[in-house]
LODO-249345 format. One record per residue (C-alpha): residue number from 1; residue in one letter; chain; x, y, z. Coordinates in pm, whole numbers, plus 50000, padded with zeros to 5 digits. Last residue first. Layout:
LODO-249345
{NUM, A, A, {X, Y, Z}}
...
END
This chain:
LODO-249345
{303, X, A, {50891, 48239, 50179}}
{302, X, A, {50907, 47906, 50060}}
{301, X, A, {51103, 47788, 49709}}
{300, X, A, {51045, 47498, 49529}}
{299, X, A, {51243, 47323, 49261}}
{298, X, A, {51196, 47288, 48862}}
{297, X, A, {51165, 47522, 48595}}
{296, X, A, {50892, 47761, 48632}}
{295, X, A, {51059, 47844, 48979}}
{294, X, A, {50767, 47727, 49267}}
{293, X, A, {50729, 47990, 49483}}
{292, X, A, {50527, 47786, 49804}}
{291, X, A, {50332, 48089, 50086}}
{290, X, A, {50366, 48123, 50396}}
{289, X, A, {50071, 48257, 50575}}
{288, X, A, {50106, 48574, 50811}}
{287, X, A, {50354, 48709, 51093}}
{286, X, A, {50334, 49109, 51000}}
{285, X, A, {49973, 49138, 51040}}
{284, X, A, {49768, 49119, 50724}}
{283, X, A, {49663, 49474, 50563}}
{282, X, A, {49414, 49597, 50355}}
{281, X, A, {49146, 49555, 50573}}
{280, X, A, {48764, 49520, 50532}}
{279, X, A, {48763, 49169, 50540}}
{278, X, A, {49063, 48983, 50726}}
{277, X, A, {49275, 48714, 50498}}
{276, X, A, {49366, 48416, 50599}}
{275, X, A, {49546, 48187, 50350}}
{274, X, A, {49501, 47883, 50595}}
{273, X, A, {49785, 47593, 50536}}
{272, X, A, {49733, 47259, 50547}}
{271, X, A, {49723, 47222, 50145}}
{270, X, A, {50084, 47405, 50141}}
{269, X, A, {50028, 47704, 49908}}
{268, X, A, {50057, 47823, 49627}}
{267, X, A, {50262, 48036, 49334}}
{266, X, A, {50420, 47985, 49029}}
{265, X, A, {50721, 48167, 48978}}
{264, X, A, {50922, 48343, 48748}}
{263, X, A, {50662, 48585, 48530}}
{262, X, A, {50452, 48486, 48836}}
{261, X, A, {50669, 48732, 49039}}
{260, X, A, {50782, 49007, 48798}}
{259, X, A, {50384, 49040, 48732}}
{258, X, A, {50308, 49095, 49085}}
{257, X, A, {50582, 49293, 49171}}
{256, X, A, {50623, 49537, 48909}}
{255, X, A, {50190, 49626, 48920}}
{254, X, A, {50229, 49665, 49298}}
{253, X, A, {50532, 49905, 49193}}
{252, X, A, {50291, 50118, 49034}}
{251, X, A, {49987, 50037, 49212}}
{250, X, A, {50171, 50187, 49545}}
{249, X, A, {50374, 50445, 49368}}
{248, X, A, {50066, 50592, 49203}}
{247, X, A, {49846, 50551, 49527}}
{246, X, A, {50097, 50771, 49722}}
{245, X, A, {49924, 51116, 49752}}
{244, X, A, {49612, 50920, 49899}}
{243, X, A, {49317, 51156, 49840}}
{242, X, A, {49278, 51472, 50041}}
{241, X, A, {49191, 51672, 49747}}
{240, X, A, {48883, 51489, 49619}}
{239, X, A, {48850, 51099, 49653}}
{238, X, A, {48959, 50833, 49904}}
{237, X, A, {49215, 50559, 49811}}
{236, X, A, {49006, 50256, 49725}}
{235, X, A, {48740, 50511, 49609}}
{234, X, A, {48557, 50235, 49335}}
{233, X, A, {48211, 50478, 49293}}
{232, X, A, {48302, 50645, 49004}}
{231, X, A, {48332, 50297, 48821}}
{230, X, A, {48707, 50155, 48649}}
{229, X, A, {48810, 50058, 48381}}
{228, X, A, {49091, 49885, 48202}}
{227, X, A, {49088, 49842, 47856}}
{226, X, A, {48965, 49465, 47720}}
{225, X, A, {48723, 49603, 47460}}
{224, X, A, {48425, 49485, 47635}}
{223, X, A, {48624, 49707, 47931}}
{222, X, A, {48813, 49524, 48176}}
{221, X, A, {48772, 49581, 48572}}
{220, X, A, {48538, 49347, 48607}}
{219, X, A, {48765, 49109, 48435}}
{218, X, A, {48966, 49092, 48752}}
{217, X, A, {48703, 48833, 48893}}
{216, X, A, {48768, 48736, 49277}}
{215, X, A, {48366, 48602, 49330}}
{214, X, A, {48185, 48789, 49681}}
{213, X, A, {48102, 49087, 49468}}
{212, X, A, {47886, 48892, 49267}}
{211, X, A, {47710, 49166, 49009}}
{210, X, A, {47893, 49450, 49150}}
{209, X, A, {47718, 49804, 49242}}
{208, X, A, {47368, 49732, 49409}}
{207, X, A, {47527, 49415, 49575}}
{206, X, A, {47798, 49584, 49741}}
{205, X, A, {48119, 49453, 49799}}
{204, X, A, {48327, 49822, 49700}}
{203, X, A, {48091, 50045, 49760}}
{202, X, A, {47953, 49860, 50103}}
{201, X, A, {48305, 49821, 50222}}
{200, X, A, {48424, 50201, 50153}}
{199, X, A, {48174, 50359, 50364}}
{198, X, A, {48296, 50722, 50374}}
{197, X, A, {48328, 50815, 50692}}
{196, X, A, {48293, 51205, 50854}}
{195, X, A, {48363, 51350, 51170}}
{194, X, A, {48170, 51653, 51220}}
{193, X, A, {48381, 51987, 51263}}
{192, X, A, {48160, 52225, 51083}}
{191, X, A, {47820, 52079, 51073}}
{190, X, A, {47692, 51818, 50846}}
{189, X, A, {47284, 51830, 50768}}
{188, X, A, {47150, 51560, 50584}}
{187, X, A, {46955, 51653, 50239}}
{186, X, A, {47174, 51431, 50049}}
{185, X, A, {47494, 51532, 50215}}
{184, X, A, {47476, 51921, 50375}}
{183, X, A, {47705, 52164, 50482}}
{182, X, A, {47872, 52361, 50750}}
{181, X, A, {48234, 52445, 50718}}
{180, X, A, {48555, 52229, 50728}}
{179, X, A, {48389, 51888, 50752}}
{178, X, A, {48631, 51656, 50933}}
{177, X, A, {48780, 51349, 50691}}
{176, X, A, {48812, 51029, 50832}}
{175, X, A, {49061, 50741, 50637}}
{174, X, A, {48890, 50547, 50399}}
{173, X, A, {48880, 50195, 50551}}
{172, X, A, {49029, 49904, 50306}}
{171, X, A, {48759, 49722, 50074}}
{170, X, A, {49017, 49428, 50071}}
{169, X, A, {48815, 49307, 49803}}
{168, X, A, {48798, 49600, 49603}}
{167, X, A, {49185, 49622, 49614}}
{166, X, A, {49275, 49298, 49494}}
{165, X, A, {49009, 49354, 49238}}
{164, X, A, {49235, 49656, 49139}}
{163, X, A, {49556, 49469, 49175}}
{162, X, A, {49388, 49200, 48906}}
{161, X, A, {49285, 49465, 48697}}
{160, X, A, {49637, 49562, 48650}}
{159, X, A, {49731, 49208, 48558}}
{158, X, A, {49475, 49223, 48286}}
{157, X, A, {49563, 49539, 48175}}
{156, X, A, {49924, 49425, 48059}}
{155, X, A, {49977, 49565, 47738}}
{154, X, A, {49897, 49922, 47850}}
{153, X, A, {50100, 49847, 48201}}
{152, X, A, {50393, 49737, 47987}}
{151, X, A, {50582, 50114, 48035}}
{150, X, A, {50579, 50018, 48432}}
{149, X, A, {50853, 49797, 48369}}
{148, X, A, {50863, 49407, 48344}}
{147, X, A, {51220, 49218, 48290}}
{146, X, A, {51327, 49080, 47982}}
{145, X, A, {51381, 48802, 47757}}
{144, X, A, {51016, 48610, 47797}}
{143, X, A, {50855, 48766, 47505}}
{142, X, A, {50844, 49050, 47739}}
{141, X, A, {50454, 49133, 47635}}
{140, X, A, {50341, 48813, 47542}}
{139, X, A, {50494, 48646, 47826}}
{138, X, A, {50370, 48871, 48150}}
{137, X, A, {50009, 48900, 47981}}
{136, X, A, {50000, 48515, 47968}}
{135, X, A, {50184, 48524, 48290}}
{134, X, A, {49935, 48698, 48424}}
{133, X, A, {49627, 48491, 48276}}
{132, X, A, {49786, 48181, 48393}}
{131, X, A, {49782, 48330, 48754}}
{130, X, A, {49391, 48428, 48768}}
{129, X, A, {49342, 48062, 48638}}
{128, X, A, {49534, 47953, 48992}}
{127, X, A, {49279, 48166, 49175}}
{126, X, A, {49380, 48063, 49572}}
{125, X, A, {49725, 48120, 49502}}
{124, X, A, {49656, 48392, 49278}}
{123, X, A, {49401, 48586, 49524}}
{122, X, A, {49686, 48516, 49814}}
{121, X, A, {49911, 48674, 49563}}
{120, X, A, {49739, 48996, 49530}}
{119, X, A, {49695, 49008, 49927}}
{118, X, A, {50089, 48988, 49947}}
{117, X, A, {50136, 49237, 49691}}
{116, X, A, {49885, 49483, 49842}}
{115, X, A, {50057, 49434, 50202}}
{114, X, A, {50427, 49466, 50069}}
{113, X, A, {50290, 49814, 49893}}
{112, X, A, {50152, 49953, 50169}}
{111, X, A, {50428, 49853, 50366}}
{110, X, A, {50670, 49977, 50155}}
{109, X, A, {50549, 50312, 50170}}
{108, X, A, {50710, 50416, 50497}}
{107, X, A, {51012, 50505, 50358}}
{106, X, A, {50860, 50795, 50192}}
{105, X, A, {50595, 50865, 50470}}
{104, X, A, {50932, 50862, 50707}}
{103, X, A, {51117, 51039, 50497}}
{102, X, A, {50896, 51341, 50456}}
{101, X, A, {50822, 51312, 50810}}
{100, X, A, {51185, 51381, 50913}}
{99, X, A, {51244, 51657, 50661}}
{98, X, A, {50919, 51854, 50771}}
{97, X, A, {51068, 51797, 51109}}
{96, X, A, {51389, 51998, 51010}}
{95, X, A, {51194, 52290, 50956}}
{94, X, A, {51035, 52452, 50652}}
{93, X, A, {50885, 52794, 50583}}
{92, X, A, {51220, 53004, 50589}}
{91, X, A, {51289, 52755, 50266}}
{90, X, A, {51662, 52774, 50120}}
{89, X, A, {51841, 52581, 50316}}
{88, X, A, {51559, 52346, 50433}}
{87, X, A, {51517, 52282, 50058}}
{86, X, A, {51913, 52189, 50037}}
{85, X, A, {51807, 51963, 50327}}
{84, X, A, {51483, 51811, 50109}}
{83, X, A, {51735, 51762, 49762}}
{82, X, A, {51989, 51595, 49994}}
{81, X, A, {51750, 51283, 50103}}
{80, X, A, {51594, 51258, 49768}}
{79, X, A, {51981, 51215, 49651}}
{78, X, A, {52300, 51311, 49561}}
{77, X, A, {52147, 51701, 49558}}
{76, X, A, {52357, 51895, 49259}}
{75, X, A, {52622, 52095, 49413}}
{74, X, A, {52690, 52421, 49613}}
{73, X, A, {52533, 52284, 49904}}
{72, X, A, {52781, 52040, 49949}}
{71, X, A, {52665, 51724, 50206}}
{70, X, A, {52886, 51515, 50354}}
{69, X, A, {52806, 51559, 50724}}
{68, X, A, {52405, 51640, 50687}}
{67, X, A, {52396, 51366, 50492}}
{66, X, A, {52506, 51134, 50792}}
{65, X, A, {52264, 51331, 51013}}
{64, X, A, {51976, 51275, 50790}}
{63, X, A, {52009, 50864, 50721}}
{62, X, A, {52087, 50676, 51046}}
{61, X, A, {52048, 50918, 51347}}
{60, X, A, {51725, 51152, 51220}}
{59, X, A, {51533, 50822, 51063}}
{58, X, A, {51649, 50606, 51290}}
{57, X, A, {51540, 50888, 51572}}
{56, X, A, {51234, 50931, 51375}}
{55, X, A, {51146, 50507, 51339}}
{54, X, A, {51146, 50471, 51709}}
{53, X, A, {50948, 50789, 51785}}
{52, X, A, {50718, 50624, 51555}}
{51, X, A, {50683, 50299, 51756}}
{50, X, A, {50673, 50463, 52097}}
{49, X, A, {50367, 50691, 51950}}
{48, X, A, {50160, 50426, 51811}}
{47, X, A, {50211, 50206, 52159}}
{46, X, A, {50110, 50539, 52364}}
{45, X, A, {49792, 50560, 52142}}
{44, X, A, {49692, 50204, 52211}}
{43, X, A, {49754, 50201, 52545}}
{42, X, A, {49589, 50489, 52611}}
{41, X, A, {49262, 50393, 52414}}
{40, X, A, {49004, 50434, 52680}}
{39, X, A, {49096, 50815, 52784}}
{38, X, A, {49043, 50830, 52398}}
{37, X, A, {48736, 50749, 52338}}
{36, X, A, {48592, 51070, 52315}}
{35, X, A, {48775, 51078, 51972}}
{34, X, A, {48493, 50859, 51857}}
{33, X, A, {48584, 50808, 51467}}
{32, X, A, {48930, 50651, 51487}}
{31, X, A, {48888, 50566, 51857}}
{30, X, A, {48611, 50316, 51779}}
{29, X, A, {48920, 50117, 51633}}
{28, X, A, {48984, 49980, 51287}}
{27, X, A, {49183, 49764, 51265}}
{26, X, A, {49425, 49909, 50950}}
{25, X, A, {49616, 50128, 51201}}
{24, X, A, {49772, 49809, 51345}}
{23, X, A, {49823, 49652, 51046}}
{22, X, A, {50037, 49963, 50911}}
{21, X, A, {50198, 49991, 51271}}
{20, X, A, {50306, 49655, 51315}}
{19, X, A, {50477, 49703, 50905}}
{18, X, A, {50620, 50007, 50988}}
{17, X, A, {50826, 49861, 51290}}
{16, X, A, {50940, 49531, 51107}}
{15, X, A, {51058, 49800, 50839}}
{14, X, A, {51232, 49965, 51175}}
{13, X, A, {51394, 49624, 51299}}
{12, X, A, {51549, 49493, 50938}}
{11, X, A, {51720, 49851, 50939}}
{10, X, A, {51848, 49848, 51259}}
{9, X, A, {51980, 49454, 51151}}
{8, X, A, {52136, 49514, 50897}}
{7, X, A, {52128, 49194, 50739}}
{6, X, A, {51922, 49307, 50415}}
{5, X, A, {52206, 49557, 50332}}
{4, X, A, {52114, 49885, 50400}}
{3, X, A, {52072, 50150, 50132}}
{2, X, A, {52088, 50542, 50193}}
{1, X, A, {51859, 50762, 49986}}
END
């Protein structure tokens, strides 16, 4: 993949772009479920569609054609980027918009994961206790003369069970699924075609499955033996075969994040400031709360 420095400003615009259109999916509108809607929901739509033509024709003009220019087929792909056009080459199947929307869900992905992290350190900023367990976790585990990796997660469960509870709390939609052939749910009749919800805020804040739902505790997540674990009925990213392909990447490097940070910071925020979060949603819009990073030495540091 191609980098861009963090003034570039193309670059700076499009992950501004993804992040408008991850809270903006994340409201929830009656147009999700009613398509009848629609004819209401113009606006909307056209607004979606403006965005993501946007972020293609970066996509196409900024990263694909350039590869396109310097690539040799007869070598080893440079990249992720290479590895799809040599696929392109070689695939009768695949088109060049396969390419475009790979990218884009692969780029993409940062705002899932910049959300999570940002709702994970709300929880810690409002949770200082929930910190000083991470960093616990962080120091045993490093021994404070390294960096985190994915390999600690086994040592760390704790700090992984604080993403999860991140997650249950957000108690994000599950996107629709349409039933493919006639069927029935608990004696309920679904035909082919039907729209179908799963209720992902009642499993993940209800009463009849978590014993004070409304309490940020991470330990629900721990076994008596302090393993993670988690219920058949915590779904945060759907179930069966149209589950979220990207959930490993997004705990993954939701799991780097969150531990790299209070390994080096502690976090909070100004007393006059609102940590607003929005129930049901995994998302905050792209202007949100500041938050204080306080180095574990000394000074402070806002972002």
């Amino acid at each position: 993949m191609k980098l861009f420095s963090y003034d570039n400003e193309e670059s700076r615009k499009i992950v501004r772009t993804f992040d408008e259109i991850f809270w903006e999916i994340n409201q929830g509108y009656a147009v999700d479920f009613l398509p009848w809607l629609l004819p209401a929901y113009q606006g909307h739509m056209k607004k979606l569609a403006q965005w993501s033509i946007q972020i293609r024709q970066f996509i196409l003009s900024s990263i694909i054609e350039e590869h396109q220019q310097t690539i040799n087929l007869s070598e080893e792909p440079r990249d992720f980027t290479d590895a799809l056009l040599m696929h392109l080459e070689e695939d009768p199947n695949m088109n060049s918009q396969h390419i475009i929307f790979e990218l884009e869900d692969f780029l993409g992905g940062h705002s899932a994961i910049g959300n999570l992290v940002m709702l994970s350190l709300a929880a810690v900023a409002r949770n200082p206790d929930v910190a000083m367990r991470i960093r616990s976790e962080v120091d045993s585990t490093t021994g404070g003369t390294r960096g985190v990796s994915l390999f600690d997660k086994a040592t760390m469960p704790y700090t992984e069970a604080t993403i999860l509870e991140t997650l249950r709390t957000a108690s994000s939609p599950i996107v629709p699924h349409v039933a493919s052939q006639n069927t029935s749910i608990a004696g309920y009749t679904v035909e082919k075609g039907t729209v179908v919800f799963l209720n992902n805020y009642e499993l993940n804040i209800g009463e009849q499955y978590w014993s004070n739902p409304q309490l940020f505790q991470p330990e629900r997540f721990l076994s008596k033996e302090g393993n993670v674990t988690k219920p058949e009925y915590f779904i945060p990213f759907s179930t069966g075969k149209r589950m979220c392909i990207g959930q490993r990447l997004v705990q993954g490097f939701s799991f780097i994040l969150l531990a790299s940070i209070i390994q080096h910071f502690d976090v909070s925020a100004d007393q006059n400031t609102e940590i607003r979060t929005y129930p049901a949603c995994v998302a905050v819009p792209p202007d949100t709360f500041p938050l204080i990073f306080t180095p574990r030495s000394c000074s402070r540091t806002e972002v």
